[in-house]
N, CA, C and O of each residue as an XYZ file, in Angstrom:
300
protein
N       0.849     -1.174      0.000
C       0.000      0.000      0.000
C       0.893      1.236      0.000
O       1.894      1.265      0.716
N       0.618      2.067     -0.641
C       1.414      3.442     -1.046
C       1.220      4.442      0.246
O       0.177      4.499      0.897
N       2.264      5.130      0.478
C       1.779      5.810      1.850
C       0.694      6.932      2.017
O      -0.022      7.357      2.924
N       0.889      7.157      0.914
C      -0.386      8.369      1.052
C      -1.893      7.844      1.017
O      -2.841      8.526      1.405
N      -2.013      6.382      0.437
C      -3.357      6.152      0.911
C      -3.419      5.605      2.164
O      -4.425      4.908      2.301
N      -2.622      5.671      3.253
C      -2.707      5.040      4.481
C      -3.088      6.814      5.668
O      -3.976      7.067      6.482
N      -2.300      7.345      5.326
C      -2.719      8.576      6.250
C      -4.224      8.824      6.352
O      -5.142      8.434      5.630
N      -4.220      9.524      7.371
C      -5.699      9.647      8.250
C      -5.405     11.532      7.610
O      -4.343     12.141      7.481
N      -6.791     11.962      7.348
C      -6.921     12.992      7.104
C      -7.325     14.117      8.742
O      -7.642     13.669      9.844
N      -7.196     15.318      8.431
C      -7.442     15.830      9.439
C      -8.502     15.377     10.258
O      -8.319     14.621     11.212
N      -9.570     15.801      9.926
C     -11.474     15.245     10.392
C     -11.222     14.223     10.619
O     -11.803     13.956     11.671
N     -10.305     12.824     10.050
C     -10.707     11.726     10.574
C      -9.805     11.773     12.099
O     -10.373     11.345     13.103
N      -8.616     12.225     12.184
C      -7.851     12.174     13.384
C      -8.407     13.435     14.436
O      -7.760     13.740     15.438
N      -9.390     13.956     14.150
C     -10.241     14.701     15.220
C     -11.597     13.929     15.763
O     -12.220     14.244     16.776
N     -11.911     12.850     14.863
C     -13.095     12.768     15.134
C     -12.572     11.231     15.834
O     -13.489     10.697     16.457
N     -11.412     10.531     15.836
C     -10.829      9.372     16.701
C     -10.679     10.308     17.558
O     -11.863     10.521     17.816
N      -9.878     11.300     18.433
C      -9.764     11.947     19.618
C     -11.003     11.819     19.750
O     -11.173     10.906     20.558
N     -12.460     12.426     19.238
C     -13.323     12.854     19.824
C     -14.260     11.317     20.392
O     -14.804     11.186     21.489
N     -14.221     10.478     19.462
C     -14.453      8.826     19.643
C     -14.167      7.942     20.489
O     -14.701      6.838     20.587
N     -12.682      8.704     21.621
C     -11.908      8.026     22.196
C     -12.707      8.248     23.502
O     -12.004      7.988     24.478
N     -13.303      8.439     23.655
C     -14.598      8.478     24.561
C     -15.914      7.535     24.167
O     -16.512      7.291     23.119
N     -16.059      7.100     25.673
C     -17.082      6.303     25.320
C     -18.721      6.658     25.315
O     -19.403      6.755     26.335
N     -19.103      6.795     24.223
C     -20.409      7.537     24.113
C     -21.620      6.614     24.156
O     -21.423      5.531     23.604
N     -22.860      6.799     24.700
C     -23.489      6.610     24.741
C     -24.493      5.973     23.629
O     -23.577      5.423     23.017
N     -25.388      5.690     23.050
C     -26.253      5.492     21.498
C     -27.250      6.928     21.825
O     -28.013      7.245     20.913
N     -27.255      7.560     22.753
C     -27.927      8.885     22.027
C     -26.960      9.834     22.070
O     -27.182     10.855     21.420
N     -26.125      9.769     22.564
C     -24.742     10.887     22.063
C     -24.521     10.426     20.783
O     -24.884     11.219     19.914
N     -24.010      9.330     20.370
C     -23.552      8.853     19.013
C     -24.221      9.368     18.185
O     -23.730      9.996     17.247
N     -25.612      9.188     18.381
C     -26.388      9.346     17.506
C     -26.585     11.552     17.584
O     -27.098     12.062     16.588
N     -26.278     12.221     18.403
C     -26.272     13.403     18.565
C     -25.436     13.825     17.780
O     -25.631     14.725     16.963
N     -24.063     13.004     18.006
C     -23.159     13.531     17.353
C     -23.088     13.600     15.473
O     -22.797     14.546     14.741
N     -23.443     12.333     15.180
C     -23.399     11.942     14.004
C     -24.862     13.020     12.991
O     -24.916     13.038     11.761
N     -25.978     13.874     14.025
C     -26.762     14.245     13.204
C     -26.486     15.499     13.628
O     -27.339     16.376     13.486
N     -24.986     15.834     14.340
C     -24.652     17.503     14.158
C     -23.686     17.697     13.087
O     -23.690     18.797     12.535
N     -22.600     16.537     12.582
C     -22.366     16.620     11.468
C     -22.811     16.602     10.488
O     -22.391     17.373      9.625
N     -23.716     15.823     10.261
C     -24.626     15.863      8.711
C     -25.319     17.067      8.764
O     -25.542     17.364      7.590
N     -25.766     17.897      9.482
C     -26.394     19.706      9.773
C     -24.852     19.922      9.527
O     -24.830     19.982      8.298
N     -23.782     20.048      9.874
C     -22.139     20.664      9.064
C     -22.406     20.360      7.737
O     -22.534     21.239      6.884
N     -22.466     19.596      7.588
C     -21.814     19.340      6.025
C     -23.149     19.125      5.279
O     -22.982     18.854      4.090
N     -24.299     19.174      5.646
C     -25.387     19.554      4.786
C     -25.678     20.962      4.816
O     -26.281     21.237      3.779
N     -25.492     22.149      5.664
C     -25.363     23.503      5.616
C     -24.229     23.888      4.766
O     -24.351     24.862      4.024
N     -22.947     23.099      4.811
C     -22.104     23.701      3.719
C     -22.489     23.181      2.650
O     -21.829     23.911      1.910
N     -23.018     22.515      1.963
C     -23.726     21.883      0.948
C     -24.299     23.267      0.269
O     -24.016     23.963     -0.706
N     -25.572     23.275      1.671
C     -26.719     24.537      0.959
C     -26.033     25.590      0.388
O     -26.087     25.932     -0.793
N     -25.031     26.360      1.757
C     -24.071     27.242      1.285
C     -23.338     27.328     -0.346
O     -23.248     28.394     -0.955
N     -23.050     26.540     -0.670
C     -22.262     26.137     -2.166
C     -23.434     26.103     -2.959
O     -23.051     25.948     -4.119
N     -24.152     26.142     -2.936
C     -25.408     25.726     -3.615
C     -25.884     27.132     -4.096
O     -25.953     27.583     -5.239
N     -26.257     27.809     -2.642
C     -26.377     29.191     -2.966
C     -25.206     30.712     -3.167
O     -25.272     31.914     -3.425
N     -24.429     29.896     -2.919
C     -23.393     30.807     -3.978
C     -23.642     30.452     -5.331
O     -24.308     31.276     -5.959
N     -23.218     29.277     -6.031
C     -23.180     28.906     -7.219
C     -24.453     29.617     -7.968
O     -24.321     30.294     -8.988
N     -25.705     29.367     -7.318
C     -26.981     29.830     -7.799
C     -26.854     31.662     -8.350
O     -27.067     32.274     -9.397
N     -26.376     32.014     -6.924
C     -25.955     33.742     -7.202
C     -25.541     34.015     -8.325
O     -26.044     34.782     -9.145
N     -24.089     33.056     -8.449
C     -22.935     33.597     -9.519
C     -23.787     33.272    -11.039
O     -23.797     34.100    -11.950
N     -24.519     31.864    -11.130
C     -25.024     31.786    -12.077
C     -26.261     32.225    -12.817
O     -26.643     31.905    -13.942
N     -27.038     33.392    -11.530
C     -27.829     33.979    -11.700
C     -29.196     33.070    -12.179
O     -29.956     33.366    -13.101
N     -29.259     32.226    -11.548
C     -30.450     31.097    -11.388
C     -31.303     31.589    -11.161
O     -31.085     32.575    -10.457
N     -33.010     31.319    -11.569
C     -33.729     31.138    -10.752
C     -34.709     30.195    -10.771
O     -34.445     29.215    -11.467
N     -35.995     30.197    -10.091
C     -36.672     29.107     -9.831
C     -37.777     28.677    -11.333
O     -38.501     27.683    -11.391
N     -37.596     29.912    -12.601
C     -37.870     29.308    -14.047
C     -36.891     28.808    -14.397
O     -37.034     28.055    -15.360
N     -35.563     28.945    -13.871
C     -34.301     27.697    -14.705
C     -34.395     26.791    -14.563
O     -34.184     25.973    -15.459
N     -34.872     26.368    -12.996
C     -34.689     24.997    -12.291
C     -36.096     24.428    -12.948
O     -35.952     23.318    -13.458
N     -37.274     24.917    -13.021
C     -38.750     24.854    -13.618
C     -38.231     23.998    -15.359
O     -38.589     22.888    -15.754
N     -37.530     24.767    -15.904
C     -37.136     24.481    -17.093
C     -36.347     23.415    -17.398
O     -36.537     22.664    -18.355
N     -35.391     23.328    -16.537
C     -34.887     21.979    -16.252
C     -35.112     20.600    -16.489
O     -34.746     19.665    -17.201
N     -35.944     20.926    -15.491
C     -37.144     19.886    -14.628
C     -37.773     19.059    -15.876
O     -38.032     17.857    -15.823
N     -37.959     19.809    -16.897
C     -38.637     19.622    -17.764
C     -37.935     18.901    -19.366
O     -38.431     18.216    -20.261
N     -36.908     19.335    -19.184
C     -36.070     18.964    -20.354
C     -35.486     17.191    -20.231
O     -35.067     16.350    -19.436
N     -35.775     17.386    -21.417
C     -35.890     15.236    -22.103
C     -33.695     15.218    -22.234
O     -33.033     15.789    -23.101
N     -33.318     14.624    -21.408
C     -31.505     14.484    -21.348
C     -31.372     13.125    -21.799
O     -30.171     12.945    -22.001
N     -32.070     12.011    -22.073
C     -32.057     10.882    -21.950
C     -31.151     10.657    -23.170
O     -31.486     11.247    -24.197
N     -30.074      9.903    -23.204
C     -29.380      9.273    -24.520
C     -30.199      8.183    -25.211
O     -30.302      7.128    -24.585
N     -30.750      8.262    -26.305
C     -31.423      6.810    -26.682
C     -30.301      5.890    -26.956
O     -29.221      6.172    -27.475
N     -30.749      4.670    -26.498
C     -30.062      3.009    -26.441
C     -29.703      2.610    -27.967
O     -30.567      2.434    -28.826
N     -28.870      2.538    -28.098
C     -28.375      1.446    -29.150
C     -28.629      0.515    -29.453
O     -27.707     -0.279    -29.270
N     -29.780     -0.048    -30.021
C     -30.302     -1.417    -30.485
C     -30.017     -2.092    -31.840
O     -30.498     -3.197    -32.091
């Protein structure tokens, strides 16, 4: 194995310190649905920048919605 796929990334060697405690199943479970609110708020965040810059709005996404993308099959 090559060394760089063996290192632990930051988040993962914060979240073993933070693990190294023995938690409970409703802490675990506290913990695990304050990260997904992290990283589903930075989600939204990126979302609504991108939207800004691309000057979106809710007839683009409407229009979208609507448009046939499908590749036809090769038979």
């Amino acid at each position: 194995m090559n060394r760089s796929t063996t290192r632990l990334t930051n988040l993962q060697l914060e979240l073993i310190k933070l693990f190294s405690y023995n938690l409970n199943t409703n802490q675990l479970l506290e913990v695990k649905d304050l990260l997904a609110k992290y990283f589903a708020d930075k989600a939204t965040q990126e979302m609504d920048k991108i939207w800004e810059e691309k000057k979106l709005t809710n007839e683009t996404m409407d229009s979208w919605l609507k448009e046939h993308l499908r590749i036809p099959s090769a038979q």
